[in-house]
N, C-alpha and C positions, 0 to 999 in steps of 0.2 A: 802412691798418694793421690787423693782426690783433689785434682785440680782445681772444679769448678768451685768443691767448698772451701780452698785455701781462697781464691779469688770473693768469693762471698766474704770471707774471715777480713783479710785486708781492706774491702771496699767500708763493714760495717767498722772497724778497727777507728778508720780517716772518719768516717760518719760520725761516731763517737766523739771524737775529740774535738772534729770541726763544728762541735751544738753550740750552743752560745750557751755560757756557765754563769749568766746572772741568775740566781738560786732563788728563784722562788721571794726576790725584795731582798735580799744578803747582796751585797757587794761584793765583786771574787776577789780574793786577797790578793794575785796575780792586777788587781788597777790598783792599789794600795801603793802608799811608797812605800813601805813596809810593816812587813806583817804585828799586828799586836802580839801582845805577851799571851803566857796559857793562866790561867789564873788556878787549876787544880779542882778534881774534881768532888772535894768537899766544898768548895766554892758553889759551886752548880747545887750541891743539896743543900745550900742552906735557904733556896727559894723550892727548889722543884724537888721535894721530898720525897712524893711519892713515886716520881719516876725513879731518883736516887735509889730509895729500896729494892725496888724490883730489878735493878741495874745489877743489886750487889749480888743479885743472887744467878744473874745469868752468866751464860760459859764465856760471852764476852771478857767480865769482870774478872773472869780466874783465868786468864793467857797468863799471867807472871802472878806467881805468890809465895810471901815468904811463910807464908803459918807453916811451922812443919806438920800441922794438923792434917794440910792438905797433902800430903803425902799416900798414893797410894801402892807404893810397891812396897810387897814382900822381902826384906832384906832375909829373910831365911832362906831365899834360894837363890839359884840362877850365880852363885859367887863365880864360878869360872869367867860368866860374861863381862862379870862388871871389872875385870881386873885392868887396874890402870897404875904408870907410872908419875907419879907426883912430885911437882919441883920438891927438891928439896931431903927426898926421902930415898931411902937405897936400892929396894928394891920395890917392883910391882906387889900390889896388893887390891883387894876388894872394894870398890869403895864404899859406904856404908851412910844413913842420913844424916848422919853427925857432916859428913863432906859435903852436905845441902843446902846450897846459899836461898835458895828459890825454884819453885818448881815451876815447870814451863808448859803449857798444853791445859784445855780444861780437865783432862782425863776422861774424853769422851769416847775417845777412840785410845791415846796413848800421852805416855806422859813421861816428859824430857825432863832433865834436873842442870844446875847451873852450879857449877864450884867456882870459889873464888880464889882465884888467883893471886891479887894482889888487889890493894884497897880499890873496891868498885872496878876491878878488872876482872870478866868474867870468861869463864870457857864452858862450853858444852859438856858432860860426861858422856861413854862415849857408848853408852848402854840406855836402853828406855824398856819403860813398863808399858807391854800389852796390855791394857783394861780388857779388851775383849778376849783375850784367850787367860790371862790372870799369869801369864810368865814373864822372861826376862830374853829380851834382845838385841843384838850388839845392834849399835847407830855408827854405820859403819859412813861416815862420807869426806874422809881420806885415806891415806895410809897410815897417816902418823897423828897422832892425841895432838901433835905440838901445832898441826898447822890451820893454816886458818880458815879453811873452814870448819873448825870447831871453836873457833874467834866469834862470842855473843852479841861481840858489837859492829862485828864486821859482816855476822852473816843472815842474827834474827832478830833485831832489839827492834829495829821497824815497825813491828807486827804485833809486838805483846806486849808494848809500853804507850803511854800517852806523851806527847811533848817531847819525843827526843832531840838532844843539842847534841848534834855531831861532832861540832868543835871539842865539846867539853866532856863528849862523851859520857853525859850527865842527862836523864828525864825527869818529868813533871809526877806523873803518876805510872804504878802498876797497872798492868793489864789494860784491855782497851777503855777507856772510862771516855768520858760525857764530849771531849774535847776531840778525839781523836779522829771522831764521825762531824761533830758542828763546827772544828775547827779555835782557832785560842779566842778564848771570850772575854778576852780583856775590854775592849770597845766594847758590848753586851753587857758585863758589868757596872762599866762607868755609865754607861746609860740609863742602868733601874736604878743606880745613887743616885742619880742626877735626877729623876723624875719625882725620886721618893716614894712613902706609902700608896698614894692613890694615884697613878698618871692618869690621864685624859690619852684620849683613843689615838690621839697623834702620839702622846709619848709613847703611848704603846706599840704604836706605829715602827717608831723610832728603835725603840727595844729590839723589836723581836727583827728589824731589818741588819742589824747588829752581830746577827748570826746566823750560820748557815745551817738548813732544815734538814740538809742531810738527806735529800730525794734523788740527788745523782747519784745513777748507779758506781761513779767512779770514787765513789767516798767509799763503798763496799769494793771496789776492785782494785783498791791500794792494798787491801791483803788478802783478798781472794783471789789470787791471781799468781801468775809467775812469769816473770820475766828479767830485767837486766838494770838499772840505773846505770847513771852518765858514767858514774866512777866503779862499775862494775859490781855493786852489792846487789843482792837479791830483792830487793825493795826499796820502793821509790824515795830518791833520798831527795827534799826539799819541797815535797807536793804536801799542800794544804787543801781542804775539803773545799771549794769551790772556785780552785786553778781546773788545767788541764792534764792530767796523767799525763799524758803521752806525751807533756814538756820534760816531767823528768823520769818515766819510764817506758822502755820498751818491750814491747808484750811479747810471750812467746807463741809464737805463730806455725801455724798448718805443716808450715814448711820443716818445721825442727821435729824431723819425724818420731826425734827419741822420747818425745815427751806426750806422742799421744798413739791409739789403736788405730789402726787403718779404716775406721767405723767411723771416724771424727771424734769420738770420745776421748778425754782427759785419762791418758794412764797413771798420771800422777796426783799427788793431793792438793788442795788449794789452787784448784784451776776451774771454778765454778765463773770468773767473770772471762776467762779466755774463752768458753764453752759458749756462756752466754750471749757471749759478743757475736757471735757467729747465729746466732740463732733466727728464726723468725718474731720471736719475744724483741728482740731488739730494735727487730727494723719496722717494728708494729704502728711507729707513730708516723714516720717516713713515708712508709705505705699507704696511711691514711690521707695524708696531707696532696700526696700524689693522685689519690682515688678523685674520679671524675664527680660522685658525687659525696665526696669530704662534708660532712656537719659538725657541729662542734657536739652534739649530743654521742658523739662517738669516741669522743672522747676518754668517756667513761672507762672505754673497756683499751682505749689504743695509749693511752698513756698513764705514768706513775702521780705525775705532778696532780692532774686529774684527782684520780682517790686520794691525794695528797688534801686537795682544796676540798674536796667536798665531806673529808675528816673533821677539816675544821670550823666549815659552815658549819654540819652538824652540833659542833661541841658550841659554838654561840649561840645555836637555835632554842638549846637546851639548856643554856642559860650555862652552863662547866668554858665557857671560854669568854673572858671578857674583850672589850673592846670590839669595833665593825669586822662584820664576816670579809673572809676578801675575798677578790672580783673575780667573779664567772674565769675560766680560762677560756678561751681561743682559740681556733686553729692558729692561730698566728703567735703567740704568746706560748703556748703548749712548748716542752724540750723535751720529754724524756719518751720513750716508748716505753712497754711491758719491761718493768726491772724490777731489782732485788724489795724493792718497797711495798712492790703491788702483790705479792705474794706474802713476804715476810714485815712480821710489825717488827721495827727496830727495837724495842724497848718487849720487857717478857711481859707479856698483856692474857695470857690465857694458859693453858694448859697442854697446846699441841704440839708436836712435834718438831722439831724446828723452827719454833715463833711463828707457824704458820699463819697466815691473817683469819682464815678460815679450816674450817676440816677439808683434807686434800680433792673430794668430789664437789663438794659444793663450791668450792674454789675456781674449780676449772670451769663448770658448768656456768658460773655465773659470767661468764662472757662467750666459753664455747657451748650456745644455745641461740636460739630465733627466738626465744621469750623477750617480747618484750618490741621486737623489730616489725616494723609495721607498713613497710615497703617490700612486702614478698618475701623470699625464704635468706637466710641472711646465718652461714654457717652454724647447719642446725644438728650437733657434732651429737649434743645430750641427745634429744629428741630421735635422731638415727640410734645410739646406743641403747634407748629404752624403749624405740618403736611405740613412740606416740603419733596420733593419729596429723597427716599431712594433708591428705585428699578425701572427700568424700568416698571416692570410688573406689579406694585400699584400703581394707580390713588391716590397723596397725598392727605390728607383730614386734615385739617384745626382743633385743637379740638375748643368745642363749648366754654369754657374756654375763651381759646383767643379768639373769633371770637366775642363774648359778648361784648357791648359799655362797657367800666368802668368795667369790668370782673375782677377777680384775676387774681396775680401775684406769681410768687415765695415768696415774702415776706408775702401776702397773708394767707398762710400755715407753711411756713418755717421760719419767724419773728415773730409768735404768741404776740399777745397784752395778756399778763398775768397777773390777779390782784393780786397784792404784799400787803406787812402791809402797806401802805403807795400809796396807789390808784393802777394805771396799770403800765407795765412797757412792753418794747419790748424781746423776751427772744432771749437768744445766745444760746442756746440746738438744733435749727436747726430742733428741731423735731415738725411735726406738731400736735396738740391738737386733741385727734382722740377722733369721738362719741363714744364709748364704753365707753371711761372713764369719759366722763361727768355725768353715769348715778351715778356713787359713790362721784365722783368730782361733787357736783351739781353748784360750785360759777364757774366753768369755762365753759368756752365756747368753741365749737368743731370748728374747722374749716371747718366744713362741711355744718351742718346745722342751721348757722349764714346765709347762703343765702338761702338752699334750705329747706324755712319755709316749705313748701308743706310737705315735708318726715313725718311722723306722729309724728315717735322718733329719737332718737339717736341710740338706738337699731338696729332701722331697717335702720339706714343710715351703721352703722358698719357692720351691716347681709350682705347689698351690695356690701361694698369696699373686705368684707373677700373672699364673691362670685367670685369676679373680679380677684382677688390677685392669690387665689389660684386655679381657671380657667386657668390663664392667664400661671402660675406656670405649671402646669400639662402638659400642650399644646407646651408649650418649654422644656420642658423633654423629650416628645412624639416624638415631631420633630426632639430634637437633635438624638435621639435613632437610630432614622429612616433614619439618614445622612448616604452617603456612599460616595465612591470615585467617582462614579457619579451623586453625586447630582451638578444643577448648583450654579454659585458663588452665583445669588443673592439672592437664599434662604438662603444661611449662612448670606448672610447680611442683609437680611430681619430679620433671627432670634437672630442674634447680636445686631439689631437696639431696636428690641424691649426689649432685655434683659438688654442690654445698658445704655438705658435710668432709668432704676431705681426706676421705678413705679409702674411695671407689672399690666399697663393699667391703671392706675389713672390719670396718665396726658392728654392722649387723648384714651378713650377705643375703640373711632369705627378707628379710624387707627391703632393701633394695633389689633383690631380684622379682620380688612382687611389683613393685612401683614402674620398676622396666619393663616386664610383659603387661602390665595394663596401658600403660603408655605406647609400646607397640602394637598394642588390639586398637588402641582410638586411630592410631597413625597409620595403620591398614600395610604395619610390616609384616604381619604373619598372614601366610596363605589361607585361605579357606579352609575351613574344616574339610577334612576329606582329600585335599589335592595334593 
């Protein structure tokens, strides 16, 4: 186990939880005396329409559904797997969709089925459908059909329904709908009644503070995640969208070595907010606020709440959002760092892959880049991978990365495809899958030498990047050493650019290795010609 990142994992874990959860002008229901009711989310569409639609169509919206339309396994095969004994009947048998109370999973990856038991008593079958290989196989997580955890309400109703009542074992809505991320909208509703057709900018005020915006990352890591509630269920039982997780769940952490690769990667599925938490994404805003020189223009790119408020200035500016823009954020006001929001639009707003906010390069690049930064070089990650020009006095060079048809990207490395209990999955750890550790890791794959078959091993791909690293290391040490009051500017920026960027020559090594011998010809490292 990697120590130091278990202790990063814990420190960012307390970080998390210790933010202050006033949401963006929502009240946390955690100061409430208690919490409002859910009101359903045909409620919600009968104002926000067009969100509604787009809502019905995302794989949020299909965790729990009864249409047996949505059905998509083959009952012509696989009968051996599915064979189950059912109360009541003599012997084992196949079970078939007639035995399919609801289907559980969007079927993006795989998809779970629900029999019913007894009225709104539900159990797991004990068989799921591969979407991506198009077969059948066992969902093996007891010994026995009868125990519980194959219990729906004991082990996943958490995660695929809106408004569950644990007393009554009773919910609001199928699937995750409108409330399950903004929290119950009862006070929200009684407030646009109350204001009527036209409110004035205070009622509106009033309205939308009513309900929560759903920018903490921890509204996404009630079911992204994996861990324990107080009473031992798998998901957090009694957390509302702007309390604290970690009052009523316990995350699975570094130390539970059964649940992750020795890479820090998530070997299991729905661990994208235990990944995350750990990450540098996380501690993006922290980091800032600590930086000596902290602006709030930096915001931009170091926090969620940020692109949050300047979403919605936008949409007043343009006249699509009525009522006052609201205020500038802060460094002091600012809570959230790089999360599930600044990447991903909540709601299905385009056509990308994952609700991505942008397409995966343009995405990264629009923060990991010096465009735009106007105090010296300021991680200039794009500008190293495309070898744009830094100094007068270095001819840019292009890396061979990018310059490659179909080449890799940031996601490439930095999105690892990792096999989970339950096929691959994309990871949120941000960290790339390095050859060294495929030689103990043998089920993963390196992001290295997935392309460059040629390289004999993984070994000798690791021997080279360590060569590069701490080459690269050594020679910005050397240089900084050797700075004086007269050295020119653009050797500092030349050796800012390369330090900068964050790779110490992995993103583009023959421009940074250019930038570093011009930088040691000004700084009078290399001997004479001839000597």
């Amino acid at each position: 186990m990697n120590k130091l990142r278990f202790f990063i994992l814990i420190g960012a874990v307390l970080l998390v939880a210790g933010f202050s959860l006033l949401a963006l002008g929502s009240l946390p229901l955690s100061a409430q005396d208690e919490p409002p009711d859910y009101t359903g989310a045909s409620e919600c569409a009968d104002c926000h329409r067009d969100l509604a639609r787009r809502h019905d169509d995302s794989l949020h919206a299909l965790t729990l559904n009864d249409d047996e339309d949505a059905i998509l396994a083959d009952f012509d095969s696989g009968e051996d797997v599915r064979q189950v004994q059912f109360p009541g009947e003599d012997a084992p048998r196949a079970f078939t969709a007639d035995d399919i109370a609801f289907t559980v999973g969007t079927g993006h990856y795989v998809q779970r089925y629900l029999y019913e038991v007894d009225n709104r008593d539900y159990r797991v079958l004990p068989a799921e459908w591969d979407v991506t290989t198009g077969a059948w196989r066992p969902l093996t997580l007891a010994d026995s059909w009868e125990d519980p955890a194959y219990d729906w309400e004991q082990s996943c109703v958490g995660c695929h329904v809106t408004g569950f009542d644990l007393e009554r074992e009773r919910w609001e809505d199928d699937g995750v709908q409108c409330e399950a991320c903004h929290g119950p909208g009862e006070n929200h509703v009684d407030a646009a009644r109350d204001a009527g057709r036209n409110p004035n900018d205070e009622e509106l005020a009033e309205i939308r503070a009513a309900i929560n915006p759903a920018v903490d990352p921890q509204t996404c890591g009630q079911c992204h995640s994996r861990g324990t509630s107080a009473d031992g269920r798998p998901y957090p039982v009694g957390y509302y969208p702007g309390g604290s997780l970690a009052d009523s769940f316990t995350l699975v952490t570094l130390d539970q070595t059964d649940h992750w690769w020795s890479t820090g990667h998530a070997n299991q599925m729905n661990m994208q907010y235990n990944e995350w938490v750990s990450s540098a994404h996380a501690r993006s805003l922290v980091d800032l606020v600590d930086a000596e020189n902290a602006d709030p223009s930096c915001l931009t790119c170091h926090s969620a709440d940020s692109t949050y408020i300047a979403r919605l200035t936008a949409a007043v500016e343009a006249g699509d959002r009525e009522g006052a823009a609201p205020e500038p954020l802060t460094l002091e006001t600012a809570q959230y760092g790089v999360s599930c929001s600044s990447c991903h639009f909540p709601h299905v707003e385009n056509e990308l892959a994952a609700d991505l906010a942008q397409e995966p390069y343009a995405l990264c690049t629009s923060c990991h880049t010096n465009t735009g930064y106007e105090d010296g070089i300021h991680h200039p990650s794009q500008e190293m991978w495309e070898g744009t020009p830094v100094v007068a006095e270095v001819a840019p060079e292009p890396g061979v990365h990018y310059l490659t048809e179909d080449g890799p990207s940031c996601t490439t490395c930095h999105a690892a495809d990792v096999p989970v209990d339950a096929g691959q999955r994309v990871s949120h750890s941000l960290a790339p899958i390095m050859p060294g550790a495929t030689i103990t890791e043998t089920a993963l794959q390196d992001n290295c030498t997935a392309c460059h078959a040629e390289v004999e091993s993984p070994a000798l791909m690791q021997e080279l990047i360590d060569d590069i690293q701490a080459n690269t290391q050594m020679r910005l040490d050397t240089a900084r050493a050797a700075v004086s009051d007269e050295t020119p500017a653009w050797v500092i920026d030349a050796l800012d650019f390369v330090e900068g960027d964050g790779s110490l020559g992995i993103h583009n090594y023959a421009y940074s290795d250019a930038l570093l011998d011009a930088a040691y010809e000004a700084l009078g490292l290399y001997p004479p010609a001839g000597e």
